[in-house]
C-alpha positions as CSV (number, residue, x, y, z in Angstrom):
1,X,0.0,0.0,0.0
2,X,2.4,2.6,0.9
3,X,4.5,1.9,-2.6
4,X,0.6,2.6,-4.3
5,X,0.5,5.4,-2.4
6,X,4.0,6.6,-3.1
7,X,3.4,6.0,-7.4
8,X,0.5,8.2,-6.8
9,X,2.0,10.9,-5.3
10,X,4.9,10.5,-7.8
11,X,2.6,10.7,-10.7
12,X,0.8,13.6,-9.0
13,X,4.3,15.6,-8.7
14,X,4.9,14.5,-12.5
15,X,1.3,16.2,-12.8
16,X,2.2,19.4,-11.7
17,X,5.1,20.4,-13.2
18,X,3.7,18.7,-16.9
19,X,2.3,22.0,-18.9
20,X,0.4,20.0,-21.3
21,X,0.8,16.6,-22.9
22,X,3.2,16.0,-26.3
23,X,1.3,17.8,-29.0
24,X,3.5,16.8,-31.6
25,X,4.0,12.9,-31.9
26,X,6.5,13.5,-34.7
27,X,9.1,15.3,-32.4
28,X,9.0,12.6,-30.0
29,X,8.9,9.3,-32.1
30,X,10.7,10.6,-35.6
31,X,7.5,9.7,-37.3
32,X,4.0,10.1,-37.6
33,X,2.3,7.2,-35.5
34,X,0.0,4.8,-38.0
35,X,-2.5,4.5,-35.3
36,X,-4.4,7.7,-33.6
37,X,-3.8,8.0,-30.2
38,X,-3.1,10.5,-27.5
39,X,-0.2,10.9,-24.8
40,X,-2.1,12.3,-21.3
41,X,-0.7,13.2,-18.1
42,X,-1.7,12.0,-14.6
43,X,-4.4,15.2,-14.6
44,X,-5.8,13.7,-17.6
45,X,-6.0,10.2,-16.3
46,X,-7.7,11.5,-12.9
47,X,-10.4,13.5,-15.1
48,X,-11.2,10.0,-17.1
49,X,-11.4,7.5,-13.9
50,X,-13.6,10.2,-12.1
51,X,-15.7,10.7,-15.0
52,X,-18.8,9.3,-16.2
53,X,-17.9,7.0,-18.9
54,X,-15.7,3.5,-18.8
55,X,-11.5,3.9,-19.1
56,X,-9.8,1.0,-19.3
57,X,-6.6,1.0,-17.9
58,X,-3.5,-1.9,-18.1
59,X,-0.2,-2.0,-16.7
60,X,2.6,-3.1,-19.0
61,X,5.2,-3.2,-16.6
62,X,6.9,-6.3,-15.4
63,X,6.4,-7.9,-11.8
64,X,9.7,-6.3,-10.6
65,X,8.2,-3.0,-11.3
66,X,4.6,-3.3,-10.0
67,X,6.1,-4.9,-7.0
68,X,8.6,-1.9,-6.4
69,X,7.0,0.7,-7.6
70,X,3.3,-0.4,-7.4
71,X,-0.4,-0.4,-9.4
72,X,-2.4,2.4,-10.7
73,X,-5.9,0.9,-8.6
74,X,-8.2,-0.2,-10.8
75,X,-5.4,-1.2,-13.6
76,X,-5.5,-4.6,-15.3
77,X,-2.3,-6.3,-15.2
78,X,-1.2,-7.7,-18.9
79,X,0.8,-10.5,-18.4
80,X,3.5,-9.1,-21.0
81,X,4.1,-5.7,-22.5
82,X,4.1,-7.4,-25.9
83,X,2.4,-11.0,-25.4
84,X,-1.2,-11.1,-24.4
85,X,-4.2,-12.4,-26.0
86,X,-6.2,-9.6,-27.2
87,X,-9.2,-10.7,-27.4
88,X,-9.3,-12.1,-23.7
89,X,-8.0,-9.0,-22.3
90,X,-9.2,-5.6,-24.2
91,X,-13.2,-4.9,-24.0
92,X,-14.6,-6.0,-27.2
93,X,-16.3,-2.3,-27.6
94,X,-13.9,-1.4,-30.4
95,X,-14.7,1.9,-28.9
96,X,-13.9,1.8,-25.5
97,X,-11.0,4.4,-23.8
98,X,-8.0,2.7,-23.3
99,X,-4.9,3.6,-21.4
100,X,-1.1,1.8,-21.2
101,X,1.3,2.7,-19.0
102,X,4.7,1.9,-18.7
103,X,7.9,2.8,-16.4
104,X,9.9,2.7,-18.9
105,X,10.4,5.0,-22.4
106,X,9.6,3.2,-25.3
């Protein structure tokens, strides 16, 4: 609990000194992503898990990490960053909000 509690306020500090999230995708991957997605901060994340409609949210680290640095509550553990079965895992609602988050930089 207290490493949960420590993440949070970690992500809370990242939070406050974040202006706004990356508004060009270019600068920070070299090229234009094929799929549309956003980049958020923690402020971001807090506004969709308080709001009214459904955010999925999965944790790609490792077990090292989630054990050190803990779990974003409510966050669905994938049982690899690049190996899970995605059909059993994601909502079928091709719709649906979905966040990954990471402790690393990829």
């Amino acid at each position: 609990m207290k490493r949960i509690l420590q993440l949070m306020l970690l992500l809370l500090m990242a939070a406050a000194t974040a202006n706004a999230p990356a508004a060009d995708l270019k600068s920070i991957f070299g090229a234009e992503p094929k799929d549309k997605f956003n980049l958020i901060n923690v402020r971001e994340l807090a506004k969709l898990m308080n709001g009214e409609g459904k955010v999925f949210i999965y944790d790609a680290n490792p077990p090292d990490v989630r054990s050190n640095e803990g779990v974003i509550p409510g966050a669905k553990l994938l049982a690899s960053a690049g190996k899970y079965d995605v059909a059993a895992t994601l909502p079928s609602n091709k719709n649906a909000k979905l966040v990954f988050y990471c402790h690393n930089f990829h």
